[in-house]
N, C-alpha and C positions, 0 to 999 in steps of 0.2 A: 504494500500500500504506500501512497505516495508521504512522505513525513510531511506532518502541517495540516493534509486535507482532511476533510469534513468525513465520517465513516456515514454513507448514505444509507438508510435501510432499504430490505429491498421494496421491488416496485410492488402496489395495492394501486389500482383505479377502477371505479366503477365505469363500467362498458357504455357506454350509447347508445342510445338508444331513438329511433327516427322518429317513434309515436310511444305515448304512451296509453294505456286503455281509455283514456278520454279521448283521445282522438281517433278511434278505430273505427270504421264504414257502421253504418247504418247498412239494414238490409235496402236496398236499390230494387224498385221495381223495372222489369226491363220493360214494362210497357210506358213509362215513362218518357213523355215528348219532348223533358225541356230538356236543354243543356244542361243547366246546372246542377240535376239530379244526376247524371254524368260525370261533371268533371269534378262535385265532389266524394262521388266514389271511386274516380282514378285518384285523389288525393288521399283516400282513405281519412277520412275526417268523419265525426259524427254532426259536423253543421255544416250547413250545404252550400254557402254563398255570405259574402261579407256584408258590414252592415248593420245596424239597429235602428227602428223608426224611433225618435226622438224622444225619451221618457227621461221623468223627473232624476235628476241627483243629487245626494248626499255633499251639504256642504262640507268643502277640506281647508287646510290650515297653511297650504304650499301651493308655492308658483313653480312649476317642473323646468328645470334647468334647460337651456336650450342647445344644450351640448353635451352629449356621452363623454364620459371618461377615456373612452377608446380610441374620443376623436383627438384630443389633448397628449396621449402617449409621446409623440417626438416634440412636443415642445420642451424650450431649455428649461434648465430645472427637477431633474426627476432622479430617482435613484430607483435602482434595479434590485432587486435581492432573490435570497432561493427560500422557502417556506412550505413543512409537509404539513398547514392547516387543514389540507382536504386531503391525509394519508399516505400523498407520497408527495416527495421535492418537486415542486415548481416554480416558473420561474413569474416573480412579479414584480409589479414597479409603484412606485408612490413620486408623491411632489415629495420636494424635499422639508416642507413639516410634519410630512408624515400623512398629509392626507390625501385623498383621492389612490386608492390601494385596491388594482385588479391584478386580476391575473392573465399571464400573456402566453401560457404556454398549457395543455393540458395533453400528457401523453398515458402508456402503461407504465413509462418506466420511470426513471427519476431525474431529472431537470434541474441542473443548477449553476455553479460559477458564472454569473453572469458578465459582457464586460463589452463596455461603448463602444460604439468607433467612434472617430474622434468627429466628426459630425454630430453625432449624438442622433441619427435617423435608425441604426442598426446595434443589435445586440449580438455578440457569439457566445454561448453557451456550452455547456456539456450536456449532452443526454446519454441515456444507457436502452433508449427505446427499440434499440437495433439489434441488442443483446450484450452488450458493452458501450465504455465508455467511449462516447465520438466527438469532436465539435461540431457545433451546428452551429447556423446564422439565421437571423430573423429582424423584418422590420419591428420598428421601435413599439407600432400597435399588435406586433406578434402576428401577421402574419408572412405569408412566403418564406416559410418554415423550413429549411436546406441542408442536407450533411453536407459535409465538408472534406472530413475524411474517413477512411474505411481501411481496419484493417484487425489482426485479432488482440492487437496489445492495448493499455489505456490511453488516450491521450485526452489531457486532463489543461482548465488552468488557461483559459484562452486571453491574450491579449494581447488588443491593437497596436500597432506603428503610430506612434503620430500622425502621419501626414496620411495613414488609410491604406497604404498601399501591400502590408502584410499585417498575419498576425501570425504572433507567437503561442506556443501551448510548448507543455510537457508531455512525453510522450514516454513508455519504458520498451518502446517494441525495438530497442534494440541490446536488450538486457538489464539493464538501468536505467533510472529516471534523468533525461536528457532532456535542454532544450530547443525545441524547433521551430523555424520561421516555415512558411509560406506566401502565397498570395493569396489576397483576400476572396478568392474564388476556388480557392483549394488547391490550390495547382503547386510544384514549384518547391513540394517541402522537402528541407534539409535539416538536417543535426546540426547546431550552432555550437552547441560547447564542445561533444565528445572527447567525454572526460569521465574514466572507470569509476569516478565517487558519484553518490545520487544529487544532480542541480535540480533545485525546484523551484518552489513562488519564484516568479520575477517582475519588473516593471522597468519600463521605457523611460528613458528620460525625458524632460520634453520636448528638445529639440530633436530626440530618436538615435543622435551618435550613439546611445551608452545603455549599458541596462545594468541594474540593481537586481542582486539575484541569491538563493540560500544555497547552500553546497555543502555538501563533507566531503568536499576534497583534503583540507588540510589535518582533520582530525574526526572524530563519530560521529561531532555535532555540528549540526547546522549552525553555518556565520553566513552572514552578508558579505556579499563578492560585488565588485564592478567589477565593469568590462566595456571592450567598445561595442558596436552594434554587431562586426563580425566574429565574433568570441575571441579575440585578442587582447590582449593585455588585462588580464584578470589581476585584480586588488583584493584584498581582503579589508573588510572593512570594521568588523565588531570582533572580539577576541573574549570576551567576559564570558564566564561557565556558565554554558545552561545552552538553548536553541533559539535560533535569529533568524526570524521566516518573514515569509508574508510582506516586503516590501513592498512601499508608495510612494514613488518618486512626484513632487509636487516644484513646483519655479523657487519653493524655500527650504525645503528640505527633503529628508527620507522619512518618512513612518515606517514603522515595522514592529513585528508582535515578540516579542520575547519571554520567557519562563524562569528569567536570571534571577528573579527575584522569588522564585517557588513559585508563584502563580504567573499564568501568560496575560502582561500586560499589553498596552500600547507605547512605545517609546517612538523618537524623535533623534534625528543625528543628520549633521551637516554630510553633504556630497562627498568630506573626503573622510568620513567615518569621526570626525572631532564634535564635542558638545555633542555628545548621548545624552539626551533628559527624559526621564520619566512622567509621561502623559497622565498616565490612570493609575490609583493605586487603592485595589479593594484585594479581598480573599478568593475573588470569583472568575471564572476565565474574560477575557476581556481578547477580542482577535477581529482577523480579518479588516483593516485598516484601510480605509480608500478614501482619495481625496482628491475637489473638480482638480482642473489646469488651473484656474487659479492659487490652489492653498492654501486657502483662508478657510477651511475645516478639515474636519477628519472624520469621518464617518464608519461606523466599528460594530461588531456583535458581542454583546454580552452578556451572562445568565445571572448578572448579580442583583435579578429580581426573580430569581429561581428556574425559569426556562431563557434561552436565547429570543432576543430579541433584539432591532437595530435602534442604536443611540449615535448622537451627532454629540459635538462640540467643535470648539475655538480651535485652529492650530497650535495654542500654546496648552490645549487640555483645560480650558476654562470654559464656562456657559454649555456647561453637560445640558442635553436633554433628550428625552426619550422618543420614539417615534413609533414604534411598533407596538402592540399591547395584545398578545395571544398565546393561548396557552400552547399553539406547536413552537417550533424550532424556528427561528428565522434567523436568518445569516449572509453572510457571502456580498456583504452589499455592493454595489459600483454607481458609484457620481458620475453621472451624464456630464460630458465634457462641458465648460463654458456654464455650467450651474451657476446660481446665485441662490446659496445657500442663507436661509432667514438668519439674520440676531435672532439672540433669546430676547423672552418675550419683555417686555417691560412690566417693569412692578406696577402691582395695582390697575393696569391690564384688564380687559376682556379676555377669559376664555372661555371656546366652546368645545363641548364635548358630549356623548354619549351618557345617559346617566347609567347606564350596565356596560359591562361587558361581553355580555352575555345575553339574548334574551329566546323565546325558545315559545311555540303556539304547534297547536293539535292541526294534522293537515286538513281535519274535518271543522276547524274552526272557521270564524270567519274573516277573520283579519290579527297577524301581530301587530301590537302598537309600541312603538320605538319614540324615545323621550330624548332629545337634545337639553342641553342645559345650557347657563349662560351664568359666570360668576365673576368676581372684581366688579370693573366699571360697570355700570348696567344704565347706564343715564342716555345714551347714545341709540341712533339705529345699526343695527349689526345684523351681517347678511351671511349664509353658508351654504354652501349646493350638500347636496347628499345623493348617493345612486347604491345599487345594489349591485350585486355582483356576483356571479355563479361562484358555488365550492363544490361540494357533492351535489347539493341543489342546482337544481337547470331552471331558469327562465323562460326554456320553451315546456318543461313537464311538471314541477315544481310547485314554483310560484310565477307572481306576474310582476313583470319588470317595473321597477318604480325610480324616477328620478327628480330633485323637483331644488328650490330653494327656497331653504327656512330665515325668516325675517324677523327680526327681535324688536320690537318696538320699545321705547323707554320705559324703563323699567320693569321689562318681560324678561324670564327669569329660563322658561321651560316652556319648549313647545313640542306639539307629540306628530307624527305620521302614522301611516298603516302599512303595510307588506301584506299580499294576498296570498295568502298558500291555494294549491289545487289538491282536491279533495280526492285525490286517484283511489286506484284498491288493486297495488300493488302490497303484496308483502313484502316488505323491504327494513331495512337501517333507518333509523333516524339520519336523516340530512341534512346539510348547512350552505347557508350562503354566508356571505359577507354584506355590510351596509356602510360605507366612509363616507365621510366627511370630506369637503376639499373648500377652496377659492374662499378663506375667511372674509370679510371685512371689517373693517374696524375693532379686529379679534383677532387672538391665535387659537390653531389647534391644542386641546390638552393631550394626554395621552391618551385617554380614550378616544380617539379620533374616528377608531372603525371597532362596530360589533359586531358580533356571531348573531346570527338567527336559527336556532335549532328547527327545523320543520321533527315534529313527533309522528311516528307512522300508526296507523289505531287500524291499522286489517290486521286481524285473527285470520279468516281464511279465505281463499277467492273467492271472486262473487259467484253470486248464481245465474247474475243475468248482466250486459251491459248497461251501465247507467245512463248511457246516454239515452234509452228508453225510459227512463225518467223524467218529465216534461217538465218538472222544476231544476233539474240539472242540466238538462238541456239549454235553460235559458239562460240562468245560472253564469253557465260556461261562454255563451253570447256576453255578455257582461264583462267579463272576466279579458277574455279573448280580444275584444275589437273595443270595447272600451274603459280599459284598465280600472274599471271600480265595482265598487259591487254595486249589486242588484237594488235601485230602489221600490220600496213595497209594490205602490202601485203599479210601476211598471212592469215589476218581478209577478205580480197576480194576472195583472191584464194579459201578458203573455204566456202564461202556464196555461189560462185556461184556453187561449185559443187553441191549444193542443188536447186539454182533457177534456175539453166539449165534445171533441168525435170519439169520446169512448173506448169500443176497440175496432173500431169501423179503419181497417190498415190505411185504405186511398183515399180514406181524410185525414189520418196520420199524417201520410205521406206529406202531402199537399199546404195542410195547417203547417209542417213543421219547415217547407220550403219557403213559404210564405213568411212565416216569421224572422226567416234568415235572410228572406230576400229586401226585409224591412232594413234590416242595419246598413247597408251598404247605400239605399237612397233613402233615408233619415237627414235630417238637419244636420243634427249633431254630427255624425261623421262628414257627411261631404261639406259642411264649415271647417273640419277639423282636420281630419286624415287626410281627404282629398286632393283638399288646399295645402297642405305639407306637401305631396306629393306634387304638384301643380308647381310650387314655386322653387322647389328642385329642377322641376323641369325648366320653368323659365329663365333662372339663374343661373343653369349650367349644362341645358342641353341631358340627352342621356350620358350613362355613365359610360365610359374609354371601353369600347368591344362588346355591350350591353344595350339590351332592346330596355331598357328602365333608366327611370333619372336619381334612383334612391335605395341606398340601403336600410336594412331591417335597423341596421343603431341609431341612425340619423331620425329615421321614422318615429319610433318611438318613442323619445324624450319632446320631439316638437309637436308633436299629434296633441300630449300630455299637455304640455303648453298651454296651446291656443283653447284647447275644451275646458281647462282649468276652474270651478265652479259654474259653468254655461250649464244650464237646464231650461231647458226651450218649452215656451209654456208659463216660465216659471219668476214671476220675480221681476226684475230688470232683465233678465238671461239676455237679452237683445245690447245693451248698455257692454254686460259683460263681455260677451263675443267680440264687439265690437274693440273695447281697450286691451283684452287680448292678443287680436288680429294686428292692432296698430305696435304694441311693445314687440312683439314678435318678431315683424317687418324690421320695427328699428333696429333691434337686435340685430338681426340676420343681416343685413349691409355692411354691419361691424365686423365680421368676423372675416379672418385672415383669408379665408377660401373666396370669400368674395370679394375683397379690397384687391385682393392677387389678382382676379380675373377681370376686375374694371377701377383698375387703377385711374387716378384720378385727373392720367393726364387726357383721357379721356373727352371728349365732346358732350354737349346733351344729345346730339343728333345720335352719334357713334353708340354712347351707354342705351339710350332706347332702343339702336339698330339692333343693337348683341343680342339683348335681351329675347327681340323677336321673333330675331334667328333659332336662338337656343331654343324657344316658346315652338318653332315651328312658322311663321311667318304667320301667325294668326292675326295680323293687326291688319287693318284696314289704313288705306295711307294717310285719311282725314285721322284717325284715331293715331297713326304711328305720329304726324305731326302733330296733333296737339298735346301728347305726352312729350315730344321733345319741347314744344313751345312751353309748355307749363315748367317743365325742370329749370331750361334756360333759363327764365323768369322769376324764378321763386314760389312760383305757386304751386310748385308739388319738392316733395322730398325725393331722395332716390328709393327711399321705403315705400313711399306710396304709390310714384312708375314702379317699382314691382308689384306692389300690391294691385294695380291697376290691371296688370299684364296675366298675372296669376289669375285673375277671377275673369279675364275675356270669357265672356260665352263661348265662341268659337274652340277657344283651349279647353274648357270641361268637355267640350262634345268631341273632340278631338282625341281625347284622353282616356274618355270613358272605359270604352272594355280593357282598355292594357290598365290600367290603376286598375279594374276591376280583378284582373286573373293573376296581378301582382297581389293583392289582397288574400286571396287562398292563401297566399306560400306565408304573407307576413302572419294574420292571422289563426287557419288552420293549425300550418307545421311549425309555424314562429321562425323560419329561419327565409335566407335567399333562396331564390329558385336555383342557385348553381352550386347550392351548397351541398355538401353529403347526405347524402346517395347520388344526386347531380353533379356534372360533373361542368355543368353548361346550363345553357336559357334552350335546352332543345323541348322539356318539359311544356317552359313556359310558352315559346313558340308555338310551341302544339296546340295547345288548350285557345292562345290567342286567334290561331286560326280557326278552329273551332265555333268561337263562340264568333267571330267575323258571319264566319258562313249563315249562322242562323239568326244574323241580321241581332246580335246581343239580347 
């Protein structure tokens, strides 16, 4: 084993699954004329078509964030680490106070060492999914997931070049632990030291001439070596009794973990091995040491709160604070190059945090409720996004995805959410997701930043019948599914009974229960809400690169959330609400970096409307295409509101209609993309589109 690394247990992950019993086919009559009793039993779904006719909802206490966590991944600022909270090592990332914590990688085997390229767009990693250990590479939101190299020995411990254009690992396949460069595409690898003693941890210098590296070359225990970048001229540079691993080369010093002192701390020492100083000093292990290109922290794993878990501080080992708070292992962390890693907090301070760490609801419940807290200063408005996040729990079988931002008004102390578990009748484990925290304002994260949510499983034994023959479950699940909340009364009764009216009469079953699915999809509520997400995807950016659709299932779901955000149509002001909704929305979405990149500002009004209309599909009329550039030029419209204008063309709903529509199966039904797994492509989606073409939708 390689001396210094992590002993990984082996691999445990729960398999995947494409459906689970709530979504399995309904019996299909084949004498059935429509389409959609069709394509949703090629979809294997027990609902038939997306969609809800407009019924009352349950007021909430959050505005849903307008951006996944997923989509945030490459920006600067994040740190990586390995964690077996869902049973085996995986690889996750957080901001660097520790909030906004998903996960980026989920395999059978075990997933860890993570480490930047100096970009900060890509990760290299270890996994052992292949049956040993390999490096792999991955974008920064985890996907395009790639070996790198293959062969029967470890190679362990990846890390970049500076300038991108190799990375290094440790490797023993060629009898000892050695270290090796490549190219960052795999190609190209050679043995750098070849040298009979075991070299391990190493790190780059910044400029890349040089590497800091651990070796028993000179005696049994590992010291710190330089060297240049072609293994020439090796230095020693620590000589004190005990092991000198896990160097961090930073623009001001080395970090590195040592044992000199009986327990492995973090220590510090100049380039040429002079001024060694002790960083951390408890009874407990304290390792794995990483720090941005800057150097103004250190970011480290340590159990001296009884499991491992990741803590930052100062370069000089001052302004300790925690970040990670869970009862598995978390370790291995890496700073995203170019970070800007927070100060600690200031005294007397806002923080916000979790009031558990823990919280845990019956899958046959009807909702967990998760409590944010707010303490110190409480005088102020203070704002935090929160999102959930798969563990063993799946957001497509589970529960239902929830993302949103909680708002602290003067002297509001505690505010609560929901999480919707699904009610399945699988016999299974108790299961978990995660719930963080992220994007304070006027606050820091505490260390409860992110909780557990236990899903409790309550089947004894399989069922007897599918529940989706349940017409209260059935509806239930429409709720659930297509508009992330739960059922309210009235609407949850009005539509049970349009199904237990026909008794057991099957082709009014049939019929009632098509009808009822056929309502969500042209309802107020969604086609204000989902529709119009999708719609202004479209307009803003054209379909997506290789892709018959303008929108993926992440995107969809936190803005869908958004815009429906207390709307109950019928109900109240609900018109008032949709409305400031729709408008925050818009403003929102002009802001964000995917849009300022694509209509940059040097832009024209003539040119910013052209884009727009293009991407739209040319659905403007030329009086309409000029008066939205006239209005922009002039001030009479924002650039929120030409989109907003563009998004809601009539011509563009009608335009749109069946492809939103048979994109809605895949979000809906199966919760995922149409080219996702078992898909390998939009040849599904294609299908069905032409499909429903032919019989005129």
């Amino acid at each position: 084993m390689l001396q210094g690394s992590t002993n990984l247990r082996g691999a445990r992950s729960k398999s995947n699954r494409e459906l689970r019993q709530r979504r399995k086919g309904l019996t299909m009559s084949d004498a059935s004329r429509r389409l959609i009793r069709t394509l949703a039993a090629s979809l294997v779904c027990p609902i038939l078509i997306q969609g809800f006719i407009s019924a009352r909802a349950t007021s909430a206490t959050v505005k849903n964030a307008a951006q996944t966590i997923a989509g945030a991944a490459a920006s600067v600022g994040r740190i990586a680490f390995a964690s077996d909270r869902d049973g085996n090592f995986e690889i996750y990332v957080m901001d660097a106070d520790g909030g906004g914590q998903i996960r980026l990688t989920e395999s059978a085997g075990e997933d860890y060492s993570p480490a930047w390229s100096p970009d900060g767009s890509r990760l290299a990693f270890v996994s052992t999914r292949d049956g040993n250990a390999e490096i792999y590479v991955m974008n920064a939101d985890g996907t395009g997931q790639a070996r790198l190299t293959n062969n029967t020995a470890s190679d362990l411990n990846p890390v970049w070049k500076p300038d991108g254009s190799q990375i290094g690992f440790i490797s023993n396949r060629d009898g000892n632990d050695e270290i090796y460069l490549m190219s960052a595409d795999g190609s190209n690898q050679a043995n750098l030291t070849r040298n009979v003693a075991d070299d391990a941890s190493f790190s780059f210098s910044p400029d890349g001439a040089q590497v800091a590296f651990s070796s028993t070359r000179e005696d049994a225990q590992f010291e710190i070596y330089r060297m240049n970048v072609d293994g020439s001229a090796a230095t020693r540079l620590t000589f004190a009794e005990g092991a000198d691993i896990s160097p961090s080369w930073s623009p001001g010093q080395i970090a590195f973990q040592t044992n000199r002192d009986d327990s492995d701390e973090i220590y510090s020492m100049d380039f040429n091995g002079q001024n060694q100083n002790r960083l951390t000093n408890n009874s407990d292990l304290d390792l794995d040491p990483s720090q941005p290109s800057a150097g103004t922290a250190i970011c480290f794993a340590t159990n001296r709160d009884g499991n491992l878990e990741i803590y930052l501080m100062l370069a000089d080992g001052s302004g300790l604070r925690r970040l990670t708070s869970n009862n598995a292992a978390e370790l291995q962390p890496a700073v995203q190059p170019r970070a800007v890693l927070p100060s600690p907090a200031s005294p007397g301070g806002a923080t916000l945090q979790f009031s558990e760490t823990e919280y845990s609801v019956g899958e046959g419940e009807t909702a967990a409720t998760l409590t944010v807290t707010r303490s110190g200063n409480i005088t102020g408005v203070t704002t935090v996004d929160f999102v959930t996040v798969n563990g063993s729990a799946s957001n497509r079988t589970d529960y239902i995805f929830q993302s949103g931002t909680l708002t602290f008004n003067p002297g509001e102390t505690s505010i609560s959410f929901k999480v919707l578990p699904i009610d399945d009748v699988y016999i299974e484990q108790d299961e978990t997701l995660t719930v963080t925290l992220r994007n304070p304002t006027a606050a820091a994260l505490g260390e409860r930043n992110t909780a557990v949510l236990r899903i409790l499983d309550d089947d004894a034994a399989p069922p007897s019948s599918n529940p989706s023959d349940n017409a209260g479950f059935f509806v239930k699940q429409h709720y659930l599914d297509f508009l992330s909340r739960e059922p309210d009364a009235n609407g949850f009764d009005f539509w049970s009974n349009q199904i237990i009216s026909c008794g057991s009469n099957i082709p009014c079953l049939e019929t009632r229960r098509i009808n009822v699915s056929a309502a969500f999809y042209l309802s107020i509520e969604f086609q204000e809400t989902g529709y119009l997400v999708y719609r202004t995807y479209k307009t803003a950016y054209g379909n997506l690169p290789g892709a018959p659709v303008p929108i993926r299932l992440s995107d969809f779901q936190p803005d869908t959330q958004e815009i429906g955000q207390g709307v109950v149509v019928g109900v109240g002001d609900w018109q008032a609400k949709l409305e400031n909704n729709k408008n925050a929305f818009m403003t929102e979405f002009v802001r964000r970096p995917r849009f300022m990149a694509t209509y940059p500002p040097s832009l024209t009004a003539a040119q910013f409307v052209d884009l727009l209309n293009q991407n739209a599909g040319g659905v403007l009329s030329p009086a309409e295409r000029d008066q939205l550039a006239d209005d922009l030029k002039s001030g009479a419209k924002t650039q929120a509101q030409v989109l907003r204008a563009v998004s809601e063309d009539a011509d563009l709903a009608r335009q749109e209609f069946n492809k939103a529509f048979v994109l809605m199966q895949y979000f809906g039904y199966l919760r995922r993309n149409p080219d996702d797994a078992p898909d390998v492509d939009f040849a599904g989606y294609n299908f069905w589109l032409t499909k429903l073409n032919q019989f005129n939708g």
